[in-house]
VOPAGU-2260 file (C-alpha; in pm, 1 decimal, decimal comma):
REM VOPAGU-2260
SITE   aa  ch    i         X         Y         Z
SITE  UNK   A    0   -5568,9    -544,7    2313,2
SITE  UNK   A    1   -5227,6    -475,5    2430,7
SITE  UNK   A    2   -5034,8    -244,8    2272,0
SITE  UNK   A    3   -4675,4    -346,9    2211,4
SITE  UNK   A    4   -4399,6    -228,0    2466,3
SITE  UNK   A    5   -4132,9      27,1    2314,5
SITE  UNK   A    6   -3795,1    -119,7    2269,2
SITE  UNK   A    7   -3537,4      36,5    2488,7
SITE  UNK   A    8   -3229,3     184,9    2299,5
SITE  UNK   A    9   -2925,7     362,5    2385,8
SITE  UNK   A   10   -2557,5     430,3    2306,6
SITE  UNK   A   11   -2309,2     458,4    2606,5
SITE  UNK   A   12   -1980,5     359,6    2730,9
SITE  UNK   A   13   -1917,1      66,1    2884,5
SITE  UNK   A   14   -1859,4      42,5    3284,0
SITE  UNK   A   15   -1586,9    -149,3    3403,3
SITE  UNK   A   16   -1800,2    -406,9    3561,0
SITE  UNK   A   17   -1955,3    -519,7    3236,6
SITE  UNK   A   18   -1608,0    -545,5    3105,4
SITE  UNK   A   19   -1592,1    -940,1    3175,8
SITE  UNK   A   20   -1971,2    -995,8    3274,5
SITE  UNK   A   21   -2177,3   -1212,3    3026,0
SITE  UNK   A   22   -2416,1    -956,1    2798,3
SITE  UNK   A   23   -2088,5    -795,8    2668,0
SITE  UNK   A   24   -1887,3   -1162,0    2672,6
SITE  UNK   A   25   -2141,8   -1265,9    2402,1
SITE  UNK   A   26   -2164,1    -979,4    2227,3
SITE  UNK   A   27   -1736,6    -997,4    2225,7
SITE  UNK   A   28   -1774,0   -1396,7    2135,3
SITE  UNK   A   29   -1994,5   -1332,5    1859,8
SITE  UNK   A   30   -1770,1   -1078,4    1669,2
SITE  UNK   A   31   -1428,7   -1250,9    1739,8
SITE  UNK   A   32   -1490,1   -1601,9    1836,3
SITE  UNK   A   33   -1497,3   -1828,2    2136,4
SITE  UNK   A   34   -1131,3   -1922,6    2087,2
SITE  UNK   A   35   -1008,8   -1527,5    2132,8
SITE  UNK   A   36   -1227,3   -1403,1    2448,1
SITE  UNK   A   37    -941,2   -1419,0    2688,4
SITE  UNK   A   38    -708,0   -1243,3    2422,4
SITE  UNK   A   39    -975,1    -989,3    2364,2
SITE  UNK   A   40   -1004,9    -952,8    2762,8
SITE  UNK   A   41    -653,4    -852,8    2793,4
SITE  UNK   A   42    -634,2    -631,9    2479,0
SITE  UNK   A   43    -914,2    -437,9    2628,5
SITE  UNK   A   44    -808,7    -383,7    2972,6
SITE  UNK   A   45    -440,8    -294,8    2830,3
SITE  UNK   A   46    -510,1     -61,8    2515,5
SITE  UNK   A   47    -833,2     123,4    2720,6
SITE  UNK   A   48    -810,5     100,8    3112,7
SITE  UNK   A   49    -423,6     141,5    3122,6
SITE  UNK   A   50    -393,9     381,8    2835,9
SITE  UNK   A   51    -223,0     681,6    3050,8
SITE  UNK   A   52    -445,8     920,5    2934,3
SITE  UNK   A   53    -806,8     726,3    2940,3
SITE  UNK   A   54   -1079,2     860,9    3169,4
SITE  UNK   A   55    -969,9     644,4    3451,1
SITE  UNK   A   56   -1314,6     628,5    3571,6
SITE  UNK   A   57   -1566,5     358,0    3657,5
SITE  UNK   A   58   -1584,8     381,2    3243,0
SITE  UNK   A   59   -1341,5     268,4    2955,1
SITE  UNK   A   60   -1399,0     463,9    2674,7
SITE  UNK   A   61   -1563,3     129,0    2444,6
SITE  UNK   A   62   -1940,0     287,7    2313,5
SITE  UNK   A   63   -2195,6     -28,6    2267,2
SITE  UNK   A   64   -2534,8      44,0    2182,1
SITE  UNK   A   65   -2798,4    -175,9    2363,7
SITE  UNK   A   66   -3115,3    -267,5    2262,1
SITE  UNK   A   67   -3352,1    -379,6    2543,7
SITE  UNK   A   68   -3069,3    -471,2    2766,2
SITE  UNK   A   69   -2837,1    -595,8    2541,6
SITE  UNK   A   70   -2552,7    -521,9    2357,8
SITE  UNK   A   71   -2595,4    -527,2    1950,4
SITE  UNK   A   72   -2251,3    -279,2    1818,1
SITE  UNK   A   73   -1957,2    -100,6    1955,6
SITE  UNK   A   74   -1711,8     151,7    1875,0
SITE  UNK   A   75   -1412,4     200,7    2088,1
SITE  UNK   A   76   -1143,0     452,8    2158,0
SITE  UNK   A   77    -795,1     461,1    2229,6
SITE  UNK   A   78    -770,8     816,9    2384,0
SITE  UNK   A   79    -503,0    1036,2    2287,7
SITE  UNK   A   80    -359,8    1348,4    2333,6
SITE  UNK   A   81    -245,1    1512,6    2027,0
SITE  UNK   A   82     -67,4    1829,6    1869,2
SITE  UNK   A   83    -257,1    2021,6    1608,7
SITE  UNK   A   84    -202,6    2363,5    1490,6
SITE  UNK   A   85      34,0    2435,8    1732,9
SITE  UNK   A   86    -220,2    2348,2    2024,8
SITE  UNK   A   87    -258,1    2061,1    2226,0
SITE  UNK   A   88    -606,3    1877,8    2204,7
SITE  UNK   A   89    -817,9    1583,7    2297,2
SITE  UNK   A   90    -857,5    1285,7    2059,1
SITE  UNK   A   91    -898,8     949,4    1991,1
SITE  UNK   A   92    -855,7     693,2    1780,4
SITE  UNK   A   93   -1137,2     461,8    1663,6
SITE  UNK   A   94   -1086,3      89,3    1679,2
SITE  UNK   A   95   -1324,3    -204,8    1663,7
SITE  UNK   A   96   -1648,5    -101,7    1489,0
SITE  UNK   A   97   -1886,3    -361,6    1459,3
SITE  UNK   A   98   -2265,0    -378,0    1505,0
SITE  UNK   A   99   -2416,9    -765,1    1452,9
SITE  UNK   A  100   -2588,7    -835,9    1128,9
SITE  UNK   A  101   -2923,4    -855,5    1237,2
SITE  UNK   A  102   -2907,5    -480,2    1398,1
SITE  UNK   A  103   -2711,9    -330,9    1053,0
SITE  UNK   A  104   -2845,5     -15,8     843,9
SITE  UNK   A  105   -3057,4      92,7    1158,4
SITE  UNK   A  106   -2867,7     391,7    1202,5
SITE  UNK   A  107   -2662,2     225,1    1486,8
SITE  UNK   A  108   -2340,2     304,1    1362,2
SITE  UNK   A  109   -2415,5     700,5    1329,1
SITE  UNK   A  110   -2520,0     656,0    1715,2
SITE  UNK   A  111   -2254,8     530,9    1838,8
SITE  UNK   A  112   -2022,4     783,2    1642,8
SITE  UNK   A  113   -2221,6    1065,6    1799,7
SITE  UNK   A  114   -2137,4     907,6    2151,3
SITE  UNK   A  115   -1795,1     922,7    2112,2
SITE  UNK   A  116   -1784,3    1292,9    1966,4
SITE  UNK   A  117   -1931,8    1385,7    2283,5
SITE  UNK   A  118   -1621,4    1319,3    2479,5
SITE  UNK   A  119   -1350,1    1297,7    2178,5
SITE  UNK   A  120   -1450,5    1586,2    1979,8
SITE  UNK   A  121   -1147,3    1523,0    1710,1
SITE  UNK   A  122   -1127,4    1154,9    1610,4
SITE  UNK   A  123    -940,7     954,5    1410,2
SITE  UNK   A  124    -917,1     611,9    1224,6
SITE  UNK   A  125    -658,5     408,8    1050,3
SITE  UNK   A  126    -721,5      64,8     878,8
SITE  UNK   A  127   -1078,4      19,7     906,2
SITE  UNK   A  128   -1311,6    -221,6     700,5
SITE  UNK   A  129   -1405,6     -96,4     336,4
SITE  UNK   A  130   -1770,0     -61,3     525,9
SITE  UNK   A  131   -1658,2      98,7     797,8
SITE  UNK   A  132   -1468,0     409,3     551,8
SITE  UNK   A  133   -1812,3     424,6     396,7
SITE  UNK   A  134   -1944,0     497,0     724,2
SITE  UNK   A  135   -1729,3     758,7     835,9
SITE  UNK   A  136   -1687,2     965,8     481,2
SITE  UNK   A  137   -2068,0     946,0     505,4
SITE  UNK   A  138   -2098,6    1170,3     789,2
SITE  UNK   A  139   -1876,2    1392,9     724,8
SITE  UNK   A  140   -1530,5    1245,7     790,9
SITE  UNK   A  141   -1191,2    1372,4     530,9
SITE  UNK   A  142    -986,7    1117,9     396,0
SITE  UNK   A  143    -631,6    1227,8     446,3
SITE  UNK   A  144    -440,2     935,4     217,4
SITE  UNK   A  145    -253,3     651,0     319,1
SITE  UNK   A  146      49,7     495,5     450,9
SITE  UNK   A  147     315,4     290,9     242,1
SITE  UNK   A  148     402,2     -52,8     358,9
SITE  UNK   A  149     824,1    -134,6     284,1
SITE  UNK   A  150     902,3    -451,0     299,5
SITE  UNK   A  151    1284,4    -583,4     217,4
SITE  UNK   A  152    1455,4    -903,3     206,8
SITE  UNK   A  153    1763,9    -893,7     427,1
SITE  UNK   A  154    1906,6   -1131,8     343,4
SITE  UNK   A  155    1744,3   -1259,6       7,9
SITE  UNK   A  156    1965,6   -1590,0     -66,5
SITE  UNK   A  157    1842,5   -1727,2     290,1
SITE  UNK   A  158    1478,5   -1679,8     173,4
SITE  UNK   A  159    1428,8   -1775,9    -125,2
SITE  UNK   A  160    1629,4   -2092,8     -43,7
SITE  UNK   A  161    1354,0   -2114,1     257,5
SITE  UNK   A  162    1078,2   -2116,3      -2,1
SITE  UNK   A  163    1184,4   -2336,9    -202,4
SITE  UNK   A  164    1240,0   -2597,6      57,5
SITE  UNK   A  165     863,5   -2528,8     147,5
SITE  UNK   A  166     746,7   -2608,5    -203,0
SITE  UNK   A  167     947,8   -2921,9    -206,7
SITE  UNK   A  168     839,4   -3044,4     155,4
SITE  UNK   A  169    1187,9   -3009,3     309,1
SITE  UNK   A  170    1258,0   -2932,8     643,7
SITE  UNK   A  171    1462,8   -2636,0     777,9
SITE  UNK   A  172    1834,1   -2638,6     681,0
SITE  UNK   A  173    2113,9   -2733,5     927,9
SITE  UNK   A  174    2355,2   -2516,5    1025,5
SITE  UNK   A  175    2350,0   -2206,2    1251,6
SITE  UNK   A  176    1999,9   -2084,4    1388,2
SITE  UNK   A  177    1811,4   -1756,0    1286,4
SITE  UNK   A  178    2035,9   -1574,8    1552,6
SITE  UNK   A  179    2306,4   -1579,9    1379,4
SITE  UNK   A  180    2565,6   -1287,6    1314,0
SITE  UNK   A  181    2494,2   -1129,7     974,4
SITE  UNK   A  182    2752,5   -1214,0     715,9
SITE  UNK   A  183    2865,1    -899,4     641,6
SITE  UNK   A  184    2992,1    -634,6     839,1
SITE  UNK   A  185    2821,5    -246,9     821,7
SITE  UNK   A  186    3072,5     -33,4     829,5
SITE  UNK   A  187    2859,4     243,0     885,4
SITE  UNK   A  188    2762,3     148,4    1273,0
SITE  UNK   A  189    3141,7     277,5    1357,8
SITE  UNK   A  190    2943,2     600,1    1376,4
SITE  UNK   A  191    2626,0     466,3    1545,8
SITE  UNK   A  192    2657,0     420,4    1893,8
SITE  UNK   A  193    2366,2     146,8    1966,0
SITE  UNK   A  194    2222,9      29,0    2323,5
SITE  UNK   A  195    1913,3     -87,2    2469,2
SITE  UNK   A  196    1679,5     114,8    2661,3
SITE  UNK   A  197    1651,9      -5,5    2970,7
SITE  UNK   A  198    1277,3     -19,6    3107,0
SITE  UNK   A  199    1350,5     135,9    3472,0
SITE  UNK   A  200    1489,0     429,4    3241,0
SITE  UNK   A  201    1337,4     773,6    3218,7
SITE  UNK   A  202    1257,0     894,6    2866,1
SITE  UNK   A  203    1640,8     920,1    2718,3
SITE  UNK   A  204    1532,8    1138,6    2436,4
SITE  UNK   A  205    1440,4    1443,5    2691,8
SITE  UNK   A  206    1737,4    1642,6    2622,5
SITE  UNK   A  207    1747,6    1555,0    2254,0
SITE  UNK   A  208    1377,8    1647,4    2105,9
SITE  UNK   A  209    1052,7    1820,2    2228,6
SITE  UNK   A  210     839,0    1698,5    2399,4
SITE  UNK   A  211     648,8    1607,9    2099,5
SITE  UNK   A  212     732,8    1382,9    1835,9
SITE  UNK   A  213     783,4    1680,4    1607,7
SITE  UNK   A  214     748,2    2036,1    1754,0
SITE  UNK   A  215     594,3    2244,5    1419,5
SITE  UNK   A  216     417,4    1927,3    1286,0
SITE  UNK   A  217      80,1    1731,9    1368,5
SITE  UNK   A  218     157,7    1473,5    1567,3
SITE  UNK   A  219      87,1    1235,7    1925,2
SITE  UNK   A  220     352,5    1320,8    2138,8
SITE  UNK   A  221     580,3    1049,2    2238,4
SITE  UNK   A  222     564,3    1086,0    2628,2
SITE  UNK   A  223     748,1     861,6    2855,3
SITE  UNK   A  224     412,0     770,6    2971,2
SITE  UNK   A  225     289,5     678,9    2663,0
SITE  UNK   A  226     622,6     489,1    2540,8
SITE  UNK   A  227     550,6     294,3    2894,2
SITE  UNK   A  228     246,5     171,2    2817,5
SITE  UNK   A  229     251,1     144,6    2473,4
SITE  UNK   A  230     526,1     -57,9    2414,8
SITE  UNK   A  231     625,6    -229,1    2800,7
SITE  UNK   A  232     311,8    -265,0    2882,3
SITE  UNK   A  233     184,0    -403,8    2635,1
SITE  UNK   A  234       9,0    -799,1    2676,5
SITE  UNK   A  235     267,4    -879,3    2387,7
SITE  UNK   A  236     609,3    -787,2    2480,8
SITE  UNK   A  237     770,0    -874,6    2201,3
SITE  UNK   A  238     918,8    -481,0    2105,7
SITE  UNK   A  239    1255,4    -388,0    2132,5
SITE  UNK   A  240    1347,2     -47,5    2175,9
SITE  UNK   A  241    1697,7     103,9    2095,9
SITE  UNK   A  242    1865,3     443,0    2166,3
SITE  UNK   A  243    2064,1     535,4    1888,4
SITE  UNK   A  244    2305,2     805,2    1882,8
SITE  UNK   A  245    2532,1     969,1    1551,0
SITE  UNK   A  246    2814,1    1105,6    1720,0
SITE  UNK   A  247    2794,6    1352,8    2025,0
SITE  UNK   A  248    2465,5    1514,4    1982,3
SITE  UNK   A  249    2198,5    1361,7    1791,7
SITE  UNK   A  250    2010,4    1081,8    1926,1
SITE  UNK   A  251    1700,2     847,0    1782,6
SITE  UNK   A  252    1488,6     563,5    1891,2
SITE  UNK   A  253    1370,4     269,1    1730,1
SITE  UNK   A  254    1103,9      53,5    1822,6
SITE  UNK   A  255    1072,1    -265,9    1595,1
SITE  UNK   A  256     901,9    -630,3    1697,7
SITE  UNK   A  257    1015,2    -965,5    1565,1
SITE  UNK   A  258     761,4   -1193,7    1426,5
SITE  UNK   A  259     814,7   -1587,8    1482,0
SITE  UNK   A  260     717,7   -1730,9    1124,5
SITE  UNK   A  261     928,9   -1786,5     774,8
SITE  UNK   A  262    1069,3   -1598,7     752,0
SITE  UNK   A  263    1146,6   -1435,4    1038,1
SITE  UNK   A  264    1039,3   -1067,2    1004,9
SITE  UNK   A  265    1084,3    -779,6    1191,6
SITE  UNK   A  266     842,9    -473,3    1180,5
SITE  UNK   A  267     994,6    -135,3    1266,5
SITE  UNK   A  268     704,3      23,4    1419,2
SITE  UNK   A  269     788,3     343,7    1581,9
SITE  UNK   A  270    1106,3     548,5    1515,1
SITE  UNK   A  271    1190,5     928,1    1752,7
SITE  UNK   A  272    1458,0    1170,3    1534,3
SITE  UNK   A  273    1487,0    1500,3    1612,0
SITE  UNK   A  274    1346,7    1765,4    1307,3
SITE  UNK   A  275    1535,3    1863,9    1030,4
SITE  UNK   A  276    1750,0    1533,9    1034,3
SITE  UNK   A  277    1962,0    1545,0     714,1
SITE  UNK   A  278    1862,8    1212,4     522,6
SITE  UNK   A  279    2265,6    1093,4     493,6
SITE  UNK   A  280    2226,5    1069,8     907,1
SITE  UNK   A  281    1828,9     934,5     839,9
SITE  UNK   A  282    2018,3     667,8     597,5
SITE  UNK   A  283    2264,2     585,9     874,7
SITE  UNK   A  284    1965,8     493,2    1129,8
SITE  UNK   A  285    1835,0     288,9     867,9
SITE  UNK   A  286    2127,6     113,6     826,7
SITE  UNK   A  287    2223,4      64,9    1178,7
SITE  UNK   A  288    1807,0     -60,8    1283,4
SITE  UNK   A  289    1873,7    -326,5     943,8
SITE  UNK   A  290    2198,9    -394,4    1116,4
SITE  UNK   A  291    2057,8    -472,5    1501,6
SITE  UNK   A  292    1789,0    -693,6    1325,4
SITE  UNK   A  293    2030,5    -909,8    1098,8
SITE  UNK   A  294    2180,8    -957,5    1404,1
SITE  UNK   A  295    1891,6   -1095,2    1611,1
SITE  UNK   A  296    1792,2   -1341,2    1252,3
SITE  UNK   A  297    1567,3   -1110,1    1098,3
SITE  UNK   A  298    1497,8   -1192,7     739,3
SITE  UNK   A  299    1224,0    -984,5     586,9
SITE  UNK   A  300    1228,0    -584,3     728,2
SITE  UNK   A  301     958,4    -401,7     731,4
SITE  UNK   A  302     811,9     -72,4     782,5
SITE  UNK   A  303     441,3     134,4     793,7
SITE  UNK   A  304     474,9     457,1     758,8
SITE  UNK   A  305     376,2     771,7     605,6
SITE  UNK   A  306     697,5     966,1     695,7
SITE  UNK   A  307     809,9    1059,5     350,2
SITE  UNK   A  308    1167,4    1131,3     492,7
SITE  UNK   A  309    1196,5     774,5     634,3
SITE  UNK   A  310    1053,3     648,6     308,1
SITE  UNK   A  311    1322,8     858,3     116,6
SITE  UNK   A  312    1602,4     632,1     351,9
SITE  UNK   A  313    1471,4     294,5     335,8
SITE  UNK   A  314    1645,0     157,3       4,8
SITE  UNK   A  315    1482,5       3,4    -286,2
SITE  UNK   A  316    1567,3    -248,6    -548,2
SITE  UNK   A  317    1515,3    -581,3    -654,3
SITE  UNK   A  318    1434,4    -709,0    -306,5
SITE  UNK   A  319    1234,3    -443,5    -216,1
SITE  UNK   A  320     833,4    -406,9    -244,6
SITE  UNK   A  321     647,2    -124,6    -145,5
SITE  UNK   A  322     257,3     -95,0    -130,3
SITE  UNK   A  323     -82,1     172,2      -1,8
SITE  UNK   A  324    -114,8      66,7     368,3
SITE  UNK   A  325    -426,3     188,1     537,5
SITE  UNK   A  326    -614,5     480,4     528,3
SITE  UNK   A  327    -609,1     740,7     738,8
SITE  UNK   A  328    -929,9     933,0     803,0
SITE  UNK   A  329   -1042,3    1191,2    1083,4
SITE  UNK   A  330   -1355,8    1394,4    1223,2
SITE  UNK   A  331   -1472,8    1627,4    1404,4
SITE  UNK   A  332   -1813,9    1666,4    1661,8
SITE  UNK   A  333   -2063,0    1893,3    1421,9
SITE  UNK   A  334   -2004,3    2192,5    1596,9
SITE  UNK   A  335   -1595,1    2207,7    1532,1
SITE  UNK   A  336   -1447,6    2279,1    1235,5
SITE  UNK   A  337   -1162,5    2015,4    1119,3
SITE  UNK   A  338    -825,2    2076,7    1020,5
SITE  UNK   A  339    -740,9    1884,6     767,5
SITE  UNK   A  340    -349,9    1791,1     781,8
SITE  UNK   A  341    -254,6    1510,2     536,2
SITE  UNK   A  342    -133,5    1174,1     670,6
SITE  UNK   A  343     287,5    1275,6     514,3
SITE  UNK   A  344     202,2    1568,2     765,2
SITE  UNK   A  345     148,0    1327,6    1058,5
SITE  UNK   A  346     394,7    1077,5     979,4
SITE  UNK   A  347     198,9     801,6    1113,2
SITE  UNK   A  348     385,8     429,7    1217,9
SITE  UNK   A  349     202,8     151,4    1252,0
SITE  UNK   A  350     249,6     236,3    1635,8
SITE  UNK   A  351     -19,2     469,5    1592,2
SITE  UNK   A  352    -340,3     367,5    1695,5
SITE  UNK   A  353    -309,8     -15,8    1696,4
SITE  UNK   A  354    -183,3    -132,1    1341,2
SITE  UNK   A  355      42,6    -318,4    1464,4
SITE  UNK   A  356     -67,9    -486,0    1782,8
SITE  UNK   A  357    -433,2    -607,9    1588,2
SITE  UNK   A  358    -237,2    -894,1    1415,4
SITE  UNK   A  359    -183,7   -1045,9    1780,4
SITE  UNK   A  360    -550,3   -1047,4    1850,8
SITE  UNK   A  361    -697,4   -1370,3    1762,8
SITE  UNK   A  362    -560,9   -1542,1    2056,8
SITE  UNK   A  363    -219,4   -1465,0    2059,8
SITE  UNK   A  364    -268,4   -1148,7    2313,0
């Protein structure tokens, strides 16, 4: 009698060669369909072998757990470098967590997080499944609240008139297109100079702030190596990035993307202020970003965030919803002891970790 051979398992990253070879392709397929395996190809190589500060290695820092030669979960990791307690450390943040069905509550997903604490010893997650939070506060991970999701009409006539024409089966209105000038002027810009930043630029904030995003403050600083790749590089270059400066000293930058549907909404996803910013000068950036995206035919504004000083600016009113976004949760290898710094103390945009570039993944990447 034959005794039965021992199934091979193990959790590892995954070389760059099996990127785009066929064990992972149907593992890939599987989770996010035929129709989005070239969009997922590109995300990957973008948001892990680019990523300034990934191993750069015959690696990318995506864990899969393989059983008998073939891949059943993964976890990745967008590496980071981060800011905490006044020290610079390693991190990551966790993105695409999936094991199959058929391979589910083996202890697979536990694996695979132990993987990735071996090289990111601090990690982090923001707007994972419900299942996927019930993983990490299992073992061990803090919950440090969530985000707030703005979202204002700009210009509230235009919409609701848009809507209605829906219901009824109309078509779009004639007249002037979605680029059109706003309607009214904002007298605050006088005191907002506003121009692009060009790409072949270096960072134009280097005089202006630290070289973190905020220097007493948990944060990921903003690098001109990171701004590079996160925002020009990226397989969706739909962001636009403005340097905005109140009067001879202070300077900002914005970094929004436009969205192509009805109506036409544009997501402020990133914004650089130096500390201490009064909020009357925080109100003013507000108003000039609203302004700039009027301008390009933006209807519906809106903003992630857990900045409570940005949330403070934004204004509020009848045309103006606000909501939880995701969660933000964080932890550390079992042999480190984790800080726990709430998400208002990170002031997290959806240009952390991926928020806003998953929405593009389904075959629009």
């Amino acid at each position: 009698m034959l005794l039965a051979e021992k199934t091979k398992e193990e959790a590892r990253r995954l070389a760059l060669a099996e990127l785009g070879a066929p064990p992972y392709e149907r593992l890939a397929r599987a989770v996010f369909g035929d129709e989005s395996w070239e969009a997922h190809l590109r995300y990957c190589r973008w948001l892990f072998e680019h990523n300034p500060v990934s191993f750069h290695d015959s690696t990318l820092p995506i864990y899969v757990f393989w059983v008998d030669g073939q891949p059943v979960g993964q976890l990745g990791v967008i590496p980071v470098d981060i800011r905490l307690e006044g020290e610079a450390r390693r991190a990551g943040w966790t993105v695409d967590f999936f094991i199959l069905p058929a391979y589910q509550r083996r202890g697979i997903g536990g694996k695979l997080l132990r993987a990735a604490f071996a090289d990111y010893p601090l990690l982090m997650s923001l707007g994972q499944t419900e299942a996927s939070c019930g993983l990490f506060t299992k073992s061990g991970w803090r919950a440090a609240g969530t985000m707030t999701i703005h979202r204002q009409f700009l210009r509230p006539a235009r919409c609701v008139a848009q809507r209605l024409r829906r219901r009824l089966g109309l078509g779009p209105p004639r007249g002037k297109g979605a680029s059109a000038s706003p309607q009214e002027p904002v007298t605050l810009l006088r005191a907002v100079e506003v121009a692009d930043w060009p790409a072949s630029a270096d960072w134009p904030l280097t005089t202006a702030l630290p070289w973190s995003k905020f220097a007493s403050e948990p944060c990921i600083p903003r690098t001109p190596a990171f701004m590079r790749w996160r925002y020009l590089a990226s397989p969706a270059p739909r962001y636009v990035l403005k340097h905005l400066r109140i009067g001879q000293s202070v300077s900002a930058l914005a970094v929004w993307r436009v969205y192509e549907e009805a109506p036409r909404r544009g997501s402020l996803v990133d914004l650089l202020y130096p500390p201490k910013l009064t909020d009357d000068a925080l109100r003013r950036l507000v108003v000039a970003i609203q302004h700039c995206m009027r301008a390009a035919g933006v209807e519906l504004f809106e903003c992630q965030t857990s900045d409570e000083a940005l949330l403070r600016a934004l204004p509020s009113g009848a045309f103006a919803r606000r909501r939880p976004g995701v969660h933000f949760l964080y932890g550390c290898s079992a042999d480190r002891v984790c800080p726990v710094p709430s998400a208002a103390q990170w002031r997290l945009y959806a240009g952390d970790c991926d928020v806003d570039a998953q929405v593009e993944r389904r075959g629009r990447l």
